[in-house]
GUKE-575395 format. One record per residue (C-alpha): residue in one letter; x, y, z. Coordinates in steps of 0.5 Angstrom, whole numbers. Example, Ala and Ser with C-alpha at 12.3 -4.5 7.8 and 13.67 -1.06 7.14 Angstrom:
2
 resn    px    py    pz
    A    25    -9    16
    S    27    -2    14
% end
This chain:
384
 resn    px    py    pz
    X     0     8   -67
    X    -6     2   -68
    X    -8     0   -62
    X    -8    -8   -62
    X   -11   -12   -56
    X    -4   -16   -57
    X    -1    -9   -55
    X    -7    -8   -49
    X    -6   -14   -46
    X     2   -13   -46
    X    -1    -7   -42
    X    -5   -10   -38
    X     2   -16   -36
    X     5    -9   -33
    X     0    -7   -29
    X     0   -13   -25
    X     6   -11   -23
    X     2    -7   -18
    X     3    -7   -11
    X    -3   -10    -6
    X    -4   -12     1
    X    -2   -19     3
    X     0   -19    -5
    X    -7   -22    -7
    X    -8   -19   -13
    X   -15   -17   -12
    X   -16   -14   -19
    X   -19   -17   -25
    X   -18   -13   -32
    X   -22   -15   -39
    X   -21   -12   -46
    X   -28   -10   -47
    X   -27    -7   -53
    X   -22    -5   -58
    X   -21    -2   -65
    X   -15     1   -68
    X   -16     8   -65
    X   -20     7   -58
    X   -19     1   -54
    X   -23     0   -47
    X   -21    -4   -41
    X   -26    -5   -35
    X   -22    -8   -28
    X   -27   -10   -24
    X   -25   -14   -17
    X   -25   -22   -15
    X   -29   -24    -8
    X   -24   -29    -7
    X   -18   -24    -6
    X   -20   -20    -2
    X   -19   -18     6
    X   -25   -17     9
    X   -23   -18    17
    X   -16   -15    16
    X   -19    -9    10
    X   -26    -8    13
    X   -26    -1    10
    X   -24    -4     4
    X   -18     2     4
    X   -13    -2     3
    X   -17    -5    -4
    X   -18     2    -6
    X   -10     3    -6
    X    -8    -2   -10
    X   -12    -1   -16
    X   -10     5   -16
    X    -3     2   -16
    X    -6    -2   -21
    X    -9     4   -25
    X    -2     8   -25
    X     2     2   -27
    X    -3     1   -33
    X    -3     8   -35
    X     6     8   -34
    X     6     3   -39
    X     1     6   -43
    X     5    12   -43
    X    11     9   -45
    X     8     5   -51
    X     6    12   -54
    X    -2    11   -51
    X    -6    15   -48
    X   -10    15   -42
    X   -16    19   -44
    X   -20    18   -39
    X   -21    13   -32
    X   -29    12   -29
    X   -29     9   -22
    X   -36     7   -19
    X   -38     3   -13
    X   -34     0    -7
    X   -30    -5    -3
    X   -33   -12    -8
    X   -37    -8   -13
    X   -32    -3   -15
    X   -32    -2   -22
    X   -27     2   -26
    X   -27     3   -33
    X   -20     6   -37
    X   -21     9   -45
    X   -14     8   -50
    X   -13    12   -55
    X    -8    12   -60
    X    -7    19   -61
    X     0    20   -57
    X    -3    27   -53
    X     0    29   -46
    X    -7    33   -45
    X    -9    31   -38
    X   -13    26   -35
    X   -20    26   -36
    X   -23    24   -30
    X   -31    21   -30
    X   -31    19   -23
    X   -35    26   -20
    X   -31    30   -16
    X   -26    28   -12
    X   -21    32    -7
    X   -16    29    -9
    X   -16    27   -18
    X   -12    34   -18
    X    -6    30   -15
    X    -4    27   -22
    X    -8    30   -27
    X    -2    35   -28
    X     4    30   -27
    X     9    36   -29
    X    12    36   -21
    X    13    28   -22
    X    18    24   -25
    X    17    21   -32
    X    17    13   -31
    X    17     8   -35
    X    16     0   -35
    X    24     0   -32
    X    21     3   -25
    X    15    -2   -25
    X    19    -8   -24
    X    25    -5   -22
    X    20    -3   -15
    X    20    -8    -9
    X    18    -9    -2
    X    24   -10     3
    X    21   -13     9
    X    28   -15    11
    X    33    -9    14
    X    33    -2    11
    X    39     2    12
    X    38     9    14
    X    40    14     8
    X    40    22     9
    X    41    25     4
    X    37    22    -2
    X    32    20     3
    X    32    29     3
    X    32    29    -4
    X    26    24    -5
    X    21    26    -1
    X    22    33    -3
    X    20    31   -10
    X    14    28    -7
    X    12    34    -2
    X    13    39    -8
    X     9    35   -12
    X     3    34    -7
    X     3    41    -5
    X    -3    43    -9
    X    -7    37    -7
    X   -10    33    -2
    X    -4    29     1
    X     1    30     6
    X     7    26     7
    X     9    26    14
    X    16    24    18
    X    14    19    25
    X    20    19    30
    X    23    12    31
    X    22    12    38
    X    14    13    37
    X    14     9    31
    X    17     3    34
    X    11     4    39
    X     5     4    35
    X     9    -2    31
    X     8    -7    37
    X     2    -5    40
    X    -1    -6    32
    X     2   -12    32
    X    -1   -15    38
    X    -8   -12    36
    X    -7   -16    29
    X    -4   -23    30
    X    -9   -23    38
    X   -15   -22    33
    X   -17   -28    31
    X   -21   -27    24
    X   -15   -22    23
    X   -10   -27    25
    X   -14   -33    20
    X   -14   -29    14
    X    -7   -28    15
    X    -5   -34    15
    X    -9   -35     8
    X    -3   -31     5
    X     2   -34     8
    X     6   -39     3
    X    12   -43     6
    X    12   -50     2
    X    15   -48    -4
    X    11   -54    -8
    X     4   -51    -6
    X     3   -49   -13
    X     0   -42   -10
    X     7   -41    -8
    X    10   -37   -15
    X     3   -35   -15
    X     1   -30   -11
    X     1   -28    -2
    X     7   -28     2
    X    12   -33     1
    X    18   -35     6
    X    23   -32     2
    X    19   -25     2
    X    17   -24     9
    X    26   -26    10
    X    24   -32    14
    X    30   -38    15
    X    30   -45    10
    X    30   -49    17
    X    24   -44    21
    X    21   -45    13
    X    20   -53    13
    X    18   -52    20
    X    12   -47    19
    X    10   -51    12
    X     9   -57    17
    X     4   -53    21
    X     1   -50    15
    X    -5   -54    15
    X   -12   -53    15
    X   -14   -57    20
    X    -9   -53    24
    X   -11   -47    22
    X   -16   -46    28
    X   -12   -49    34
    X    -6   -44    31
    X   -11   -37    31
    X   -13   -39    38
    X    -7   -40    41
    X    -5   -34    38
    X   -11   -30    40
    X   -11   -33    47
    X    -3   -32    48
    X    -3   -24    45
    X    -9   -22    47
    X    -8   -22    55
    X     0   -18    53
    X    -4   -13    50
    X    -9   -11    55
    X    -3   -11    60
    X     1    -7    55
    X    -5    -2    55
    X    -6    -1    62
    X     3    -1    63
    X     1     6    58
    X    -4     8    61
    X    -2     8    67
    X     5    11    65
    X     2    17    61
    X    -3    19    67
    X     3    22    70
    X     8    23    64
    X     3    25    59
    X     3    22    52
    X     4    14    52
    X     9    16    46
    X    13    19    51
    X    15    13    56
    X    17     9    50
    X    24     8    51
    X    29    11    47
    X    34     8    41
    X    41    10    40
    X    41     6    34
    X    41     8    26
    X    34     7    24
    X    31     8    17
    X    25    14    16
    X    18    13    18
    X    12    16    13
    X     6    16    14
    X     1    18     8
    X    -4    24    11
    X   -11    27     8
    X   -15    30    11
    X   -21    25    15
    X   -27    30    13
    X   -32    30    10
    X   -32    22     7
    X   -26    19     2
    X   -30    16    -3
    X   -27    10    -7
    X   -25    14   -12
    X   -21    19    -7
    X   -18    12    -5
    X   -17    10   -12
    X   -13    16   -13
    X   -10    16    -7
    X    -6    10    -9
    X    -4    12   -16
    X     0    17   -11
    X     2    12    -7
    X     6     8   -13
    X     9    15   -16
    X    11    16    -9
    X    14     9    -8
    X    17     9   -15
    X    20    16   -13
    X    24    13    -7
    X    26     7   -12
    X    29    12   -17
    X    33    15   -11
    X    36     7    -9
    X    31     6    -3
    X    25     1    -2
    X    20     1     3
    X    17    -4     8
    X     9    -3     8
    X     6    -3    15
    X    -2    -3    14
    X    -3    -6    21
    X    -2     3    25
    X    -8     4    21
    X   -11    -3    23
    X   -11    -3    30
    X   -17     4    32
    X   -13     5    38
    X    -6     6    34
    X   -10    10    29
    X   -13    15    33
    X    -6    16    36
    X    -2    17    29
    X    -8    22    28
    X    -7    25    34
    X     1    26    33
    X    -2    29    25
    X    -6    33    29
    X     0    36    33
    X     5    37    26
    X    -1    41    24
    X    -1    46    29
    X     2    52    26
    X     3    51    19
    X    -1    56    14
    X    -5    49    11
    X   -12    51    13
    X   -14    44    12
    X   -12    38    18
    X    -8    33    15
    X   -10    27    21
    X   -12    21    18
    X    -6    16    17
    X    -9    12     9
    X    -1     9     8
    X     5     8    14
    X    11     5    11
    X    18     5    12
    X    24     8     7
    X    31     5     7
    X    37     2     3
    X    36    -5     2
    X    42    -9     5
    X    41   -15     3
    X    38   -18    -5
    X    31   -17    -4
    X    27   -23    -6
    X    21   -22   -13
    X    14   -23   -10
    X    11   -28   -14
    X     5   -26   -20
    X    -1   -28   -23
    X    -2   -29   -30
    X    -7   -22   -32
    X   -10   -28   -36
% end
């Protein structure tokens, strides 16, 4: 095997297959060095891609390079090249990371230079996981649109994930529907009536399929399921001079429903107990719920995070592997009232397991499911 940079930038095209949130693609990769033996790639962050309202913690960032990091070494693996080591330095837009390539086709572990980590042991032995491949890279999508609930390989996938994450830092935690849907409502409420929140999201919104970001990156109409006819009407709108009228109506509007949705709560738990409890129930068949946990304390660094999202994408790709996608609901653990609930309900899973760790800070929550209908290819940018 010689390492090429013609060989490294065909990695680095696999990698920006990754997930991130809004689909901004915040990463960007260089080729500092290369010869026949060792090749070495920095991938640093780009300001403008970045969501600082909506990720003020910069967690989610951290997720997706990590995503972006084990897509890298997935396709490296693949192509007989091995990932020697991974540095990760600095935080939220100075974070650095850099990954050395060797041409030796070895299946030693992962030399990690980041310092020590609570969780870096959660891949560098990545016998409990599946073997991936590019194929699972782009075979793996984002279903917003209905996901159709399946017992039985949801069962054996997660599983596979809880065996592989046993000796680590991580947890996957099943939510009830009923509290799940709850949370979801209230989270909403918390995201669209914020109005630096709300005017960052619509930045990544693309309805005019002639605006030339639209096979670029964010969330299209085709990805978010929304109708031709509800399209053309929201491209219409999507102007910037809108932009501000928009946000305060939404803000002014969502607001006020979610103040009097609280006191509804609170006023109801004060007798009843948990406000999860006065949530009416659904008789319906629903896809599961999940919520990735670790423990709150002490302090993740960024490269805790960076690694917890490369066990978010196996996770992910674990799932697919088993028919079944999921859809990201970052907005539970953006909304600090929600979050402080989910950590609480982690906190009561907790009680009576022989972990002498509390898992109860929810860092992913998603839902898992078959998709029912063709799920439409989120748009990519050019790595170059």
């Amino acid at each position: 095997m010689t390492l090429t940079p013609a060989l490294i930038e065909s990695l680095l095209t696999e990698a920006a297959s990754a997930p991130s949130a809004h689909n901004t693609q915040p990463w960007v990769p260089e080729i500092t060095d290369c010869t026949a033996e060792v090749a070495q790639v920095r991938v640093g962050v780009d300001p403008a891609r970045l969501l600082p309202h909506g990720d003020p913690r910069s967690e989610d960032l951290h997720l997706g390079m990590g995503c972006w990091v084990e897509s890298l070494m997935i396709a490296a693996a693949e192509a007989g090249v091995r990932t020697e080591s991974v540095t990760v330095r600095g935080r939220g837009p100075t974070l650095d990371i850099r990954l050395r390539l060797t041409a030796t086709e070895s299946m030693a572990s992962v030399e990690s230079t980041a310092g020590p980590t609570r969780v870096e042991s959660a891949l560098t032995d990545g016998s409990a996981w599946p073997r991936f491949g590019v194929a699972d890279l782009h075979h793996r999508q984002v279903d917003r649109g209905p996901l159709k609930r399946s017992d039985p390989r949801f069962a054996e996938a997660t599983e596979i994930c809880r065996n592989a994450m046993a000796e680590t830092a991580v947890r996957l935690v099943e939510v009830p529907d009923d509290a799940w849907r709850g949370w979801l409502r209230r989270a909403a409420l918390h995201s669209y009536g914020n109005r630096s929140v709300f005017t960052e999201t619509l930045r990544w919104l693309r309805f005019d399929t002639d605006d030339p970001a639209y096979d670029q990156d964010g969330l299209t109409a085709e990805c978010l399921r929304i109708p031709a006819l509800g399209a053309r009407a929201a491209a219409a709108l999507d102007r910037p001079w809108l932009h501000s009228w928009i946000t305060g109506l939404a803000s002014a509007s969502l607001a006020p429903v979610a103040l009097a949705r609280a006191a509804i709560s609170k006023y109801a738990s004060s007798g009843r107990g948990s406000r999860i409890a006065v949530l009416p129930r659904t008789k319906r068949s629903h896809p599961h719920h999940l919520v990735l946990a670790v423990p709150d304390q002490p302090a993740l660094t960024a490269a805790d995070e960076v690694e917890i999202g490369r066990v978010l994408l196996r996770t992910w790709l674990t799932f697919d592997r088993h028919g079944l996608r999921v859809d990201v609901h970052s907005e539970l653990k953006d909304s600090p009232t929600v979050r402080d609930e989910v950590a609480t309900f982690l906190r009561g899973r907790a009680r009576g397991h022989t972990d002498c760790q509390e898992f109860d800070r929810p860092i992913a929550a998603f839902t898992v499911g078959s998709s029912t209908t063709p799920v439409p290819r989120a748009p990519r940018l050019s790595p170059f």
